[in-house]
Backbone as a ProteinNet text record, in pm:
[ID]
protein_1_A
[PRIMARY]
XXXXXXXXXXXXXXXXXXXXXXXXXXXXXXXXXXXXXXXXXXXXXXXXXXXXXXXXXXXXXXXXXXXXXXXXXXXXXXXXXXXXXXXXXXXXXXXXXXXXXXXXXXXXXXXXXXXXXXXXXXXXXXXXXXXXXXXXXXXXXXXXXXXXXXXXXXXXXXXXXXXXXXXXXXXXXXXXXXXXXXXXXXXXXXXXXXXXXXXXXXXXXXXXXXXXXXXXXXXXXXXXXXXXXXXXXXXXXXXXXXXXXXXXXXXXXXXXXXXXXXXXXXXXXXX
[TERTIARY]
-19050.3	-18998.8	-18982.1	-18990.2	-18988.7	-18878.9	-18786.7	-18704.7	-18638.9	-18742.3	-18718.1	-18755.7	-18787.4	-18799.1	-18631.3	-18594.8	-18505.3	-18542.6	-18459.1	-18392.4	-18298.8	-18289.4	-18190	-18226.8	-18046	-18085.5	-17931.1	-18024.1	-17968.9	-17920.5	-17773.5	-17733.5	-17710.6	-17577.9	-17571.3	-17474.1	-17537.7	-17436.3	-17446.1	-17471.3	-17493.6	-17645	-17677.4	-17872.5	-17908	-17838.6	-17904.6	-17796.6	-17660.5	-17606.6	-17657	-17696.9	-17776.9	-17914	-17955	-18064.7	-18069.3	-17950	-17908.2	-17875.3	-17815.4	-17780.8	-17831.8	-17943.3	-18044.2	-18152	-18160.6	-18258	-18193.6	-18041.9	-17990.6	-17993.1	-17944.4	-17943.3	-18059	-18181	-18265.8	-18355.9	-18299.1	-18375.1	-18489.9	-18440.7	-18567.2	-18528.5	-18398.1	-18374.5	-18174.6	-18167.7	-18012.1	-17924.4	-17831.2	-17706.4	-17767.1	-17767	-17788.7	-17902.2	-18010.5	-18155.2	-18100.6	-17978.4	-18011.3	-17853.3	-17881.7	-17813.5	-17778.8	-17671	-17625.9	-17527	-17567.3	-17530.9	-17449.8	-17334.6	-17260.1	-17170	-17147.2	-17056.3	-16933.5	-16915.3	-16754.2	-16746.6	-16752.4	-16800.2	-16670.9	-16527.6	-16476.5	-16520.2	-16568.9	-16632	-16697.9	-16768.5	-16850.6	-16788.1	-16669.7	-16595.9	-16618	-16636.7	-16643.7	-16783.3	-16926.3	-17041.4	-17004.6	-16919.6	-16963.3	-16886.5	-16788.5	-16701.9	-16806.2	-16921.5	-17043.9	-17130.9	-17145.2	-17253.8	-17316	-17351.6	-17402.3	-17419	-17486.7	-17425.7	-17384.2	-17297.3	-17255.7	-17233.9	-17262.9	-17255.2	-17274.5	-17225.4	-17223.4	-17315.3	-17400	-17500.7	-17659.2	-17705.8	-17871.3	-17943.4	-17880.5	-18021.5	-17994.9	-17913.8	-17922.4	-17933	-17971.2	-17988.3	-18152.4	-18207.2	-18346.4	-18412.6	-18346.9	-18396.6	-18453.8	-18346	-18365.9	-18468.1	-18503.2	-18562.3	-18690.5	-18749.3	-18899.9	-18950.7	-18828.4	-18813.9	-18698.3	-18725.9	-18606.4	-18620.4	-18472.9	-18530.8	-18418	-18443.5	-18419.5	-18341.3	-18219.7	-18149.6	-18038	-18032.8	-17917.9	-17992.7	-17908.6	-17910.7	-18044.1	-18124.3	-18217.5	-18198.5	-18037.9	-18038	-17970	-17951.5	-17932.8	-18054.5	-18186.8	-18299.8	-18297	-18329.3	-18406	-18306	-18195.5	-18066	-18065.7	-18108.2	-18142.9	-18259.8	-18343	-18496.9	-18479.6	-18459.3	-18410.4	-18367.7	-18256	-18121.4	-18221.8	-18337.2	-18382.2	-18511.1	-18538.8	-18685.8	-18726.6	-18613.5	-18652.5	-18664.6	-18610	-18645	-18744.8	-18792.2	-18908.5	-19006.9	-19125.1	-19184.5	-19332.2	-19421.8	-19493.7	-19584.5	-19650.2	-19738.9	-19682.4	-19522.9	-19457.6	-19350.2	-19319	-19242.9	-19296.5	-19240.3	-19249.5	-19128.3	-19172.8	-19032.4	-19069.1	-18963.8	-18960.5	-18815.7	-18898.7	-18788.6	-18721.9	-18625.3	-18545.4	-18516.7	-18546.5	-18466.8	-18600.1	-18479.5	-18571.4	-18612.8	-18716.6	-18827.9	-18883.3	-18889	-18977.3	-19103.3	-19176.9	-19297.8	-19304.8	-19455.7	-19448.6	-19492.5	-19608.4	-19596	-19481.7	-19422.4	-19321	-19221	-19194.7	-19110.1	-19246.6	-19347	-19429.9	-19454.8	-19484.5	-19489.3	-19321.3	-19216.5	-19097.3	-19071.6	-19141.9	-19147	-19254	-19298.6	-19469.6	-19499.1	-19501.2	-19544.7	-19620	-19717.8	-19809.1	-19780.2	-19627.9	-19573.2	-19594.7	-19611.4	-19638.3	-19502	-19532.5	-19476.2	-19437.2	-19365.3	-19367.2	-19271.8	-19285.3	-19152.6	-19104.8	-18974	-18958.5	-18832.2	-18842.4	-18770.5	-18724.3	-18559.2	-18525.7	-18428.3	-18397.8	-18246.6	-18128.6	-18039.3	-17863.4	-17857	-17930.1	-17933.6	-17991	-18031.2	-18031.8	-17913.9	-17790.9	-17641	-17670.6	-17711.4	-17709.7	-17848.3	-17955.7	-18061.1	-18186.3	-18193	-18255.1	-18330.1	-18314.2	-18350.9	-18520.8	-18598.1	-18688.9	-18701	-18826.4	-18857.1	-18992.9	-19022.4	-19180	-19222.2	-19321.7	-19374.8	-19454.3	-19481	-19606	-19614.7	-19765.8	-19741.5	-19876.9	-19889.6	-20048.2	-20097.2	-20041.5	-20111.3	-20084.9	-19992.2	-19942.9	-20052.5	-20062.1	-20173.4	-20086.9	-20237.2	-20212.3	-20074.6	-20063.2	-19949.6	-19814.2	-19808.6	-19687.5	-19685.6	-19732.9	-19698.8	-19663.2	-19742.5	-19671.8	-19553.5	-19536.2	-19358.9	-19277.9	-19291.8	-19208.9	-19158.7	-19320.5	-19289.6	-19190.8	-19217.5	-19138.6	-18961.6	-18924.6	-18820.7	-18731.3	-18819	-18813.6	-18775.1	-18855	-18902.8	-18711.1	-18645.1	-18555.9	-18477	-18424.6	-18308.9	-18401.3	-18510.8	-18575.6	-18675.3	-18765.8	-18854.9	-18978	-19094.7	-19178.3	-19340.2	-19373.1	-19460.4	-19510	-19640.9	-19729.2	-19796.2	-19730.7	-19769.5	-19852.2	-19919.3	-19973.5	-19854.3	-19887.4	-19739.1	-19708.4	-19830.3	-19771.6	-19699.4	-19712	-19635	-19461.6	-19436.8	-19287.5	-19181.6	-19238.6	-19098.1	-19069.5	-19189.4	-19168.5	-19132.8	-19189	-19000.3	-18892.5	-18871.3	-18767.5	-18660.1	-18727.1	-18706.9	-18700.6	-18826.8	-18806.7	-18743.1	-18686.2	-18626.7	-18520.8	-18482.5	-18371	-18256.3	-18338.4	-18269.2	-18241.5	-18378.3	-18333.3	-18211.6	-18182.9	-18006.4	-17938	-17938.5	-17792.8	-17848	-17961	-18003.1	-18015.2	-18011.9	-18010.3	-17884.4	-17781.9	-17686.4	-17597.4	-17598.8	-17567.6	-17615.7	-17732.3	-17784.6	-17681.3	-17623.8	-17604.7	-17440.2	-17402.5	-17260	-17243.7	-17337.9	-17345.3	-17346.4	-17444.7	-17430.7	-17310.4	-17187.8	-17094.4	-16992.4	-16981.9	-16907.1	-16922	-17092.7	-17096.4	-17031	-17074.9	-17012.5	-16847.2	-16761.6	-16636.6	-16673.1	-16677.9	-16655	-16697.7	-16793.1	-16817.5	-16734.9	-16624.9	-16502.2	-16494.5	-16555.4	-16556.6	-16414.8	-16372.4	-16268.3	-16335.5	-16340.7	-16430	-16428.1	-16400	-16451.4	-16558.1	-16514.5	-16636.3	-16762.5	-16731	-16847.9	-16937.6	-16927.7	-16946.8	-17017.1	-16977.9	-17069	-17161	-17155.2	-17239.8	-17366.3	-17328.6	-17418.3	-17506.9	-17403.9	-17496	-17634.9	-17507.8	-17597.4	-17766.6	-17701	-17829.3	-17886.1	-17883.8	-18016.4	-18072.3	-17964.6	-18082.1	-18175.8	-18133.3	-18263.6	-18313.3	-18325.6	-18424.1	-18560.4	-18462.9	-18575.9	-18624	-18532.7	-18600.3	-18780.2	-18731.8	-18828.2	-18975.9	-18969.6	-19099.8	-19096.3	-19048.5	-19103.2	-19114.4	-19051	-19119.3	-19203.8	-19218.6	-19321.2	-19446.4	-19417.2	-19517.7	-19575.6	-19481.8	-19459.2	-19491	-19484.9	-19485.8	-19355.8	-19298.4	-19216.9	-19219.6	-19297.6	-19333.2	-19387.5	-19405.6	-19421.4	-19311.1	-19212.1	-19069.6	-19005.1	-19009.1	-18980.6	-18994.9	-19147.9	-19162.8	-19104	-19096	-19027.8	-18903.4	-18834.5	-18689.3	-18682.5	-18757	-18793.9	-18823.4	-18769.2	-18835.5	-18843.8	-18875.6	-18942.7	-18816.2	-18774.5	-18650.8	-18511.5	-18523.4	-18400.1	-18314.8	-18213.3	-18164	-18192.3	-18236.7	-18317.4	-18383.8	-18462.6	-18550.2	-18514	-18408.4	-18347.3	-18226.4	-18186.5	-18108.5	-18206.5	-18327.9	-18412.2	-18488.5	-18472.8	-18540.6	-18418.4	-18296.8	-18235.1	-18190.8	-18221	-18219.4	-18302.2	-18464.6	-18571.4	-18577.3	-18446.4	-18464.6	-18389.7	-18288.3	-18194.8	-18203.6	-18361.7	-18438	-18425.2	-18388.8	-18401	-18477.8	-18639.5	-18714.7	-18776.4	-18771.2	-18753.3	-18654.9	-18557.5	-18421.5	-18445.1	-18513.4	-18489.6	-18632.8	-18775.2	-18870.8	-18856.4	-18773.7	-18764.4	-18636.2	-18572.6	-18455.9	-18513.8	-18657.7	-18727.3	-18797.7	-18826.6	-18953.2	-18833.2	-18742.7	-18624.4	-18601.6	-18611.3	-18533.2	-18638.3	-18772.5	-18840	-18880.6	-18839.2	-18873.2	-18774.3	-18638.2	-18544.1	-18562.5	-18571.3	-18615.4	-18691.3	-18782.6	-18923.8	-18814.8	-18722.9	-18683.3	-18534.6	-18506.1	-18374.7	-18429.8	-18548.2	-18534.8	-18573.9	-18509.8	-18508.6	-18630.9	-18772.4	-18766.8	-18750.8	-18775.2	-18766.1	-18817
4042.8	3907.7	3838.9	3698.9	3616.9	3556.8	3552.9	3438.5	3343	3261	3166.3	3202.5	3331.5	3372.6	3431.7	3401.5	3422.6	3533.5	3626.6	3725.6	3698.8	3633.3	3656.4	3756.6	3875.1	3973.1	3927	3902	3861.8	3984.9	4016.9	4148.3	4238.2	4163.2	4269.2	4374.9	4500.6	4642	4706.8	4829.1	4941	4933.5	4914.8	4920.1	4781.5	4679	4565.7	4561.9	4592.6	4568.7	4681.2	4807.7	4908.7	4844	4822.7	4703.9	4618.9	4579.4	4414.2	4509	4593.8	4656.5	4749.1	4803	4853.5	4755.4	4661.3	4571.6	4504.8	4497.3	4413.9	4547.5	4664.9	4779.6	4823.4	4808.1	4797.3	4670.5	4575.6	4423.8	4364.2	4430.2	4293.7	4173.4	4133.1	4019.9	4045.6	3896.1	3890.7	3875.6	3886.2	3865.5	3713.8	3605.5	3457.6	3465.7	3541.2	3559.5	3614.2	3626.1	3733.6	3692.9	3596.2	3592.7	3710.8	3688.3	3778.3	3708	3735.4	3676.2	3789.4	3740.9	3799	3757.2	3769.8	3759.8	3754.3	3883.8	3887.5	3882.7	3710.8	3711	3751.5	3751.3	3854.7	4015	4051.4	4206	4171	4037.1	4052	3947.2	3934	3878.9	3921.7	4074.5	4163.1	4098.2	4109.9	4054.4	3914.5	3815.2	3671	3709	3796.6	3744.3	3806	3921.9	3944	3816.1	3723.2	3624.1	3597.7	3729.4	3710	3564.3	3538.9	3397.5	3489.4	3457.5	3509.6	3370.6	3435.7	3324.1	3376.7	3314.3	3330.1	3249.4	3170.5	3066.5	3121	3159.1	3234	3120.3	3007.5	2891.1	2866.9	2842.7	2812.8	2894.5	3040.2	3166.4	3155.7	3123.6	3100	3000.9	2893.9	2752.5	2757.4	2864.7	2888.2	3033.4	3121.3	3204.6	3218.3	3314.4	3316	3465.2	3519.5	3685.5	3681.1	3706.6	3748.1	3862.4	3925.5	4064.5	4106.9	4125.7	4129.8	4263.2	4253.4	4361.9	4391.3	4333.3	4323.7	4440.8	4455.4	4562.2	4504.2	4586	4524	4459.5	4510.3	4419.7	4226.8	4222.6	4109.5	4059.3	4103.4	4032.6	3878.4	3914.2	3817	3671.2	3658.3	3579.2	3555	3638.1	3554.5	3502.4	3542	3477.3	3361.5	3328	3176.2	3121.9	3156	3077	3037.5	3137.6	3092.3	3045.9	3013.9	2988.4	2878.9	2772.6	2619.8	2609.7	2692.3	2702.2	2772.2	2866.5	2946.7	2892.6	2910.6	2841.8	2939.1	2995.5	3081	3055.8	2981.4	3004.4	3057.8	3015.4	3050.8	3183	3231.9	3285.2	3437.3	3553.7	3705.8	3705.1	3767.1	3868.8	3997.3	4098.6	4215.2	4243	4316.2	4356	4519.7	4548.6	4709.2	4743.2	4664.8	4697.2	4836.6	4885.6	5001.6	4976.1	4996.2	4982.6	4874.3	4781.3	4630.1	4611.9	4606.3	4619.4	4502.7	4442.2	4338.7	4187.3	4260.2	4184.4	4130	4256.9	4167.6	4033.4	4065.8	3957.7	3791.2	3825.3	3743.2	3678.7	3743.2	3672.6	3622.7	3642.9	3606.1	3461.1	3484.8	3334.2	3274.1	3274.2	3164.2	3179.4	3232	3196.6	3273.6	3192.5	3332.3	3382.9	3422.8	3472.8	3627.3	3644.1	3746	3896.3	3970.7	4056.1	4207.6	4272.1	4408	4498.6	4618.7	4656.2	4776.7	4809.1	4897.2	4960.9	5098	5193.9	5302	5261	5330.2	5444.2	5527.6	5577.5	5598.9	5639.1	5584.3	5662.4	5743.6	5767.4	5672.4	5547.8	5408.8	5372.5	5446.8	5405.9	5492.6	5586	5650.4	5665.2	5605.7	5544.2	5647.8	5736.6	5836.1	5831.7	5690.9	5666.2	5724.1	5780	5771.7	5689.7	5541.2	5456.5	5467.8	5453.3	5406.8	5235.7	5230.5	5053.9	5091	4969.5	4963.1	4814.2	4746.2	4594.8	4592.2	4482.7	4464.5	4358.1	4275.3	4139.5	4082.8	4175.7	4170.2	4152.1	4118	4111	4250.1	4311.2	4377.4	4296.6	4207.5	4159.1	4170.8	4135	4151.7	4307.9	4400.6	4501.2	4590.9	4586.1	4626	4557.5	4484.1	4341.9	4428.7	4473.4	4547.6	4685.1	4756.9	4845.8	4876.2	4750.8	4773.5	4739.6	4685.6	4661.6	4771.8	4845.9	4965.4	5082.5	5066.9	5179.9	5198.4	5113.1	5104.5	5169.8	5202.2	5293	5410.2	5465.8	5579	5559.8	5647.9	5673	5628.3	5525.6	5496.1	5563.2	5559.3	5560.5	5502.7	5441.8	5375.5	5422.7	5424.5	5486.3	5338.3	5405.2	5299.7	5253.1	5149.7	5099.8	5179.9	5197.8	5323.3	5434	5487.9	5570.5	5542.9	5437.1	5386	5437.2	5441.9	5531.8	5662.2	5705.2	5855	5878.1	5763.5	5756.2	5785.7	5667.3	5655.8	5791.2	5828.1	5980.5	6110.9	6098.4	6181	6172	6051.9	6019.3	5933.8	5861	5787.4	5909.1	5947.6	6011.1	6136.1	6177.5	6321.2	6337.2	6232.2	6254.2	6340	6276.8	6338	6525.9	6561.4	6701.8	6782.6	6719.6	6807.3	6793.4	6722.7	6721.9	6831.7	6833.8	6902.1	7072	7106.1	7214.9	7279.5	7150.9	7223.2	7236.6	7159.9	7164.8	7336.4	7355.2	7453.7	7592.4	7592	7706.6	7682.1	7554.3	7606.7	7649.7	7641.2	7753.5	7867.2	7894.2	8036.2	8114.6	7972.4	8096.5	8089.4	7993.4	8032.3	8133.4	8177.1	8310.7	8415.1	8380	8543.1	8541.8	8462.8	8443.2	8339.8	8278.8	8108.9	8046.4	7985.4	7898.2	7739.5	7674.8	7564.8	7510.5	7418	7327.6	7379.7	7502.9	7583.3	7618.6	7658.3	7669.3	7590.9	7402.6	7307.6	7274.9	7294.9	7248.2	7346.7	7489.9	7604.8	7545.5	7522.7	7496.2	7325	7287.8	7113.1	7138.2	7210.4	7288.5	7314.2	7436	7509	7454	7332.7	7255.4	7170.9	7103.3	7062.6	7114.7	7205.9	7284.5	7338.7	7382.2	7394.4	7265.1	7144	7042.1	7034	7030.8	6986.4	7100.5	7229.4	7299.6	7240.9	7146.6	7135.2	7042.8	6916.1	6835.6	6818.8	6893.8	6889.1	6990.8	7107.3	7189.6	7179	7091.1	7011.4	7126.8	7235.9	7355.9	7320.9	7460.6	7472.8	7534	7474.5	7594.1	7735.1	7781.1	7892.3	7998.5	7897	7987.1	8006.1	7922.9	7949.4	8082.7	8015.9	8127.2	8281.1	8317.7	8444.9	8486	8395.6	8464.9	8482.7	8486.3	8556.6	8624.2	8672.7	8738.5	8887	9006.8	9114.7	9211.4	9306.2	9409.8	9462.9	9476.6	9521.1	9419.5	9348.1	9242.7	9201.2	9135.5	9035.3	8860.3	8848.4	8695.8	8745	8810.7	8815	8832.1	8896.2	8938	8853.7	8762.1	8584.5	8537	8473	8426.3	8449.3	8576.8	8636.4	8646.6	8629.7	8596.9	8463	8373.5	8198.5	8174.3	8199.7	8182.8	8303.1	8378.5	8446.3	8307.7	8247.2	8159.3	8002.5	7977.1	7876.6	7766	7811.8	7729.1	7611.5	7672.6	7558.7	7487.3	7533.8	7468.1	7361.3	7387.9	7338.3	7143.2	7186	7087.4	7021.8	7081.3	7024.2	6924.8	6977.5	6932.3	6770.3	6820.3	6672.7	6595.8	6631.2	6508	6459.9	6503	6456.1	6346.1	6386.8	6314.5	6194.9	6244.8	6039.1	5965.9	6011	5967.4	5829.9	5953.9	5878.4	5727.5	5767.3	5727.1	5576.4	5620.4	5481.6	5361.9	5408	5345.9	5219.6	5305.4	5199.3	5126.8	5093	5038.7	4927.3	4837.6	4695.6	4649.8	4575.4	4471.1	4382	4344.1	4196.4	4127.7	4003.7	3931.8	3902
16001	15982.4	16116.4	16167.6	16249.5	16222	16352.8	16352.3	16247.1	16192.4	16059.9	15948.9	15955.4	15796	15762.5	15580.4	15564.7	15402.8	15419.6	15287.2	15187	15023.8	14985.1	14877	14855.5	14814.1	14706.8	14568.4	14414	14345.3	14399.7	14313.3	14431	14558.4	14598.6	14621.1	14537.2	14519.3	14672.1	14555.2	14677.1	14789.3	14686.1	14738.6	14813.2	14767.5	14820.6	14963.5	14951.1	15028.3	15157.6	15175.7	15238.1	15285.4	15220.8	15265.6	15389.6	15345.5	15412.5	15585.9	15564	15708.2	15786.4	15704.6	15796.5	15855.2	15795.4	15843.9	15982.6	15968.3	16068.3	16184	16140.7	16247.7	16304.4	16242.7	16293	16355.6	16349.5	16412.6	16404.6	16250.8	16213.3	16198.8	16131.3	16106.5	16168	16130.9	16202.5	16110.5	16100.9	15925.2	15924.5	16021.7	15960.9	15878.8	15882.2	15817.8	15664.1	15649.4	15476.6	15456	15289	15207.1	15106.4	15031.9	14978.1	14862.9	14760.8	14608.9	14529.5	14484	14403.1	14305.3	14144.9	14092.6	14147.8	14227.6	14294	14427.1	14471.4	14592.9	14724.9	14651.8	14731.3	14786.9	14722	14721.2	14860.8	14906.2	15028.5	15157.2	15157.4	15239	15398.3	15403	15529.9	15566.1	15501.3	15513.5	15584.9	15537.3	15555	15667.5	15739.1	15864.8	15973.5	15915.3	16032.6	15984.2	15970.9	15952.9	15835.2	15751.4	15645.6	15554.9	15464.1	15429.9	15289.6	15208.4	15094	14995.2	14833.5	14734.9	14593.3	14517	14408.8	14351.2	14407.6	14369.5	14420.3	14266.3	14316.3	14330.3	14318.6	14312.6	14469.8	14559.4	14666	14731.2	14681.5	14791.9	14801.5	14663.2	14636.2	14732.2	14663	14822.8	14927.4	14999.6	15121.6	15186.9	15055.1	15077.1	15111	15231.5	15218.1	15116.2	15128.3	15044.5	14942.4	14839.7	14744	14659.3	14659.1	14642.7	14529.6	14421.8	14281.4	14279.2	14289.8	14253.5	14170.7	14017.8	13948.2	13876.2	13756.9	13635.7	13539.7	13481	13393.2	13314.9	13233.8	13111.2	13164.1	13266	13348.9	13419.3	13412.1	13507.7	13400.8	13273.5	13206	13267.6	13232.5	13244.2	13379.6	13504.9	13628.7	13654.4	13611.5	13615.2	13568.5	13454.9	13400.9	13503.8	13568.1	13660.7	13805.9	13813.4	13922.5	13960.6	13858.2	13848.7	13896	13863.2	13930	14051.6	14148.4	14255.6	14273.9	14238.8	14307.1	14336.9	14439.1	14481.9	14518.9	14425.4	14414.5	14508.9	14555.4	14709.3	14862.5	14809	14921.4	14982.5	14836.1	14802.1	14795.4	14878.4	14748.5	14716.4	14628.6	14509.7	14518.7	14575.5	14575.2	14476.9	14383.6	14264.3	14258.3	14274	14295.2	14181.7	14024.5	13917.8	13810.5	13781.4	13714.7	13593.9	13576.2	13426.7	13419.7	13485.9	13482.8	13580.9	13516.1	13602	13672.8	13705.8	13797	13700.7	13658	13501.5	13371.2	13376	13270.8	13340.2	13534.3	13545.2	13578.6	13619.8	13593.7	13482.6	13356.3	13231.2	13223.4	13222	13201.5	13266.1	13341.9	13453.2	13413.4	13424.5	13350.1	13475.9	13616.5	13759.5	13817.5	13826.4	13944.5	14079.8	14069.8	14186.3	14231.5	14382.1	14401.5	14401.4	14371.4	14289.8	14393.4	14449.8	14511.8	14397.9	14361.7	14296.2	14488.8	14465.8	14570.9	14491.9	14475.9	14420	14545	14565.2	14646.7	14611.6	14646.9	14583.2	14653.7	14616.9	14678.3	14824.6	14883.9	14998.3	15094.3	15031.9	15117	15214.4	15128.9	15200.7	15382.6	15405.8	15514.4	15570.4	15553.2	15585	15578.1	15425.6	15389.7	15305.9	15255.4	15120.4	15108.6	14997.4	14970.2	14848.3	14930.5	14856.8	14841.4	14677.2	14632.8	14605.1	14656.9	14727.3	14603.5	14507.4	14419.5	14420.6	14339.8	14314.6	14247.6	14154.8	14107.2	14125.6	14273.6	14295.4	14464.8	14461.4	14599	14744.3	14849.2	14949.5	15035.1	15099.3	15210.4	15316.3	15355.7	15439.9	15352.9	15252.5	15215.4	15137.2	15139.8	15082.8	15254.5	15338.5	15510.6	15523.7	15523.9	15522.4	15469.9	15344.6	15222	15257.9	15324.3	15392.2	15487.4	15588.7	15700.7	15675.3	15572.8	15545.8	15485.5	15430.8	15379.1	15436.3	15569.1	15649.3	15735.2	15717	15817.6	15720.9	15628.7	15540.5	15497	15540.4	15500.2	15491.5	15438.9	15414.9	15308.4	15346.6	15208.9	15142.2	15014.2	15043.7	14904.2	14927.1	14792	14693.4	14586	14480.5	14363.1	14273.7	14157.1	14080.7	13998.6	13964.1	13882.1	13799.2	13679.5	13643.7	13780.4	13863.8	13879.1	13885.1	13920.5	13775.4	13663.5	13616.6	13625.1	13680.4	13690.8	13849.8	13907.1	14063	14032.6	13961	13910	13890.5	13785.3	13790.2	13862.9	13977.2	14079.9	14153.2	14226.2	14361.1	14349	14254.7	14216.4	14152	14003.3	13924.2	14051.6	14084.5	14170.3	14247.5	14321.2	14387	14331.1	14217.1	14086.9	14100	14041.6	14034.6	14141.7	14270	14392.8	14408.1	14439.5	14430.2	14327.7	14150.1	14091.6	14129.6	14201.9	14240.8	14333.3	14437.2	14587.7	14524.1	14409.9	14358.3	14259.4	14222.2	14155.6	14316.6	14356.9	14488.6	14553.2	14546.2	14621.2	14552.2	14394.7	14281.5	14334.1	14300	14351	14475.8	14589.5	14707.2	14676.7	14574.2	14606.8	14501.1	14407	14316.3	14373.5	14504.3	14578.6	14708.3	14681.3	14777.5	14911.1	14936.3	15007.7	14948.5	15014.9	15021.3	14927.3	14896.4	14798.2	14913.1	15016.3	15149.7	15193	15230.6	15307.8	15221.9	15130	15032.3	15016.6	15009.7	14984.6	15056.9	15269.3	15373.3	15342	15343.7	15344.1	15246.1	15145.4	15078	15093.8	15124.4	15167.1	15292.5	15361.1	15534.5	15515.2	15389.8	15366.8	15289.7	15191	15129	15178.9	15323.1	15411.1	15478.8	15543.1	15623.1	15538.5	15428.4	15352.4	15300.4	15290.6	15290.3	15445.5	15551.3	15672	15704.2	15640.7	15641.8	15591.2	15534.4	15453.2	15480.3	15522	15577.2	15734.8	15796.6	15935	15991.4	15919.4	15875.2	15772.7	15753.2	15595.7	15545.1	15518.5	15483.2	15301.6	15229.6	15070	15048.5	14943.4	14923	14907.9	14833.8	14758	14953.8	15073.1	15190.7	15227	15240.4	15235.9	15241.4	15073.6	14936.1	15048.3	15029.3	15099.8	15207.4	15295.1	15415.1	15399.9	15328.1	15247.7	15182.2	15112.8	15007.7	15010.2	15052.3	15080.1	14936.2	14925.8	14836.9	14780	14682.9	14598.5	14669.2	14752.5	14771.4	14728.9	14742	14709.9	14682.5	14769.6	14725.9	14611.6	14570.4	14519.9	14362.8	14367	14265.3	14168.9	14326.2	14295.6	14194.3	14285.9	14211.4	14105.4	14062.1	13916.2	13835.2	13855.5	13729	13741.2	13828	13796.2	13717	13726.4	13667.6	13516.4	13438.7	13329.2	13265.6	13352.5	13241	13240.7	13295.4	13288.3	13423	13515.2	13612.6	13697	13659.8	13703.5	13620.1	13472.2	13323.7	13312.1	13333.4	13329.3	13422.8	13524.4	13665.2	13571	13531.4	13503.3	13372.7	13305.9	13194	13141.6	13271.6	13308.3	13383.3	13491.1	13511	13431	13313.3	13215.9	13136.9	13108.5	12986.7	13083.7	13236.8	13267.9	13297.1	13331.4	13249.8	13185.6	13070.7	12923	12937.9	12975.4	12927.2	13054.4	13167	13263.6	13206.5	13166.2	13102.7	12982.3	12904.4	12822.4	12880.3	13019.1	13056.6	13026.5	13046.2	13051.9	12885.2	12811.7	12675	12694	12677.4	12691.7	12589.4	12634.5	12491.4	12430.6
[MASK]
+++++++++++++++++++++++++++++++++++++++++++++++++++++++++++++++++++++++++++++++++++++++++++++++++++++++++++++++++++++++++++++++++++++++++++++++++++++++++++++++++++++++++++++++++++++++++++++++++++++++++++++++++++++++++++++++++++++++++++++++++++++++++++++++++++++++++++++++

């Protein structure tokens, strides 16, 4: 972004508000560059005393936008699309949309506008700038899908998938938080029942599921090579892991990504 280009981000929670401050921590743009719209525009009081502009008015966040970036709840897109349509200004304008299950098409047909379209699916590790986000679009230009990128690139990590692809993001990398999380919550039960104190148990186990991911991605390692080098001949690892996998463990994880899924695919109503 340049100087006079401006961001408003319609719906901002957790994600939009994470957004808004990696972009500034990283310099691309300045708080005066990025509005910020909210029902409860106390909630963003701290924002407006760093510069931010804050409002409860999406039509004048729109106005002024060269980017607007769609981040309310699905069953709320239809009801802002209306509210903001009179402003939009489709030669001039992208829309990058964060909401889950709406393709790029349905908010296009919803609008009658041949506006250009990014979806970007990030997940809640946006807050500490980890996020893994998937970039898709079906009309979008090479320049604005790099733009998207780079906006992206500053709270974590992106990469471009087909759009078709985006509910089953959804599922992998949104939903996934919750299941790696529930994993590393489950190993620190264990270490307190094999006598850990629960604090300690908790880092032990956070510790060790990071370097376990750091392993494979800065090793662009496999798991399953991992796997082996822990693993010795009548062991213990080995023997962990053969009664995780009797009481369905990687069934268990395969089969709760297939269900959210399903279940992503139907968050948005249209009409």
């Amino acid at each position: 972004m340049n100087s006079q280009q401006h961001i408003s981000i319609l719906g901002s929670g957790n994600i939009g508000l994470s957004l808004a401050k990696g972009l500034v921590k990283a310099g691309i743009c300045k708080p005066q560059q990025i509005s910020l719209t909210r029902r409860n525009v106390a909630a963003l009081s701290q924002y407006a005393e760093q510069g931010y502009h804050v409002s409860d008015n999406n039509l004048r966040a729109v106005r002024k936008a060269d980017i607007v970036v769609l981040a309310v709840l699905p069953q709320q897109l239809n009801k802002l699309l209306d509210e903001i349509k009179p402003q939009l200004k489709p030669d001039k304008q992208l829309l990058i949309s964060v909401i889950s299950g709406v393709s790029c098409a349905d908010i296009r047909q919803h609008l009658d506008l041949n506006v250009q379209i990014i979806r970007a699916m990030p997940n809640t590790a946006i807050a500490i700038g980890h996020s893994m986000t998937c970039i898709a679009t079906d009309n979008g230009t090479n320049k604005n899908i790099n733009m998207t990128k780079s906006l992206f690139d500053t709270v974590g990590v992106t990469i471009q998938i087909n759009e078709e692809l985006m509910t089953s993001a959804t599922a992998l990398c949104a939903c996934g938080i919750a299941f790696f999380l529930r994993s590393i919550r489950a190993a620190s039960q264990g270490g307190t029942e094999i006598g850990f104190h629960a604090h300690d148990a908790l880092k032990m186990a956070a510790q060790t599921a990071k370097g376990a991911a750091d392993l494979l991605l800065q090793l662009a390692s496999h798991p399953e090579q991992e796997i082996d080098k822990v693993t010795s001949p009548s062991g213990c690892t080995i023997a962990g892991l053969n009664e995780m996998e009797h009481h369905g463990f990687s069934s268990a994880m395969i089969k709760g990504i297939r269900l959210s899924a399903e279940k992503a695919g139907d968050l948005y109503k249209k009409d």
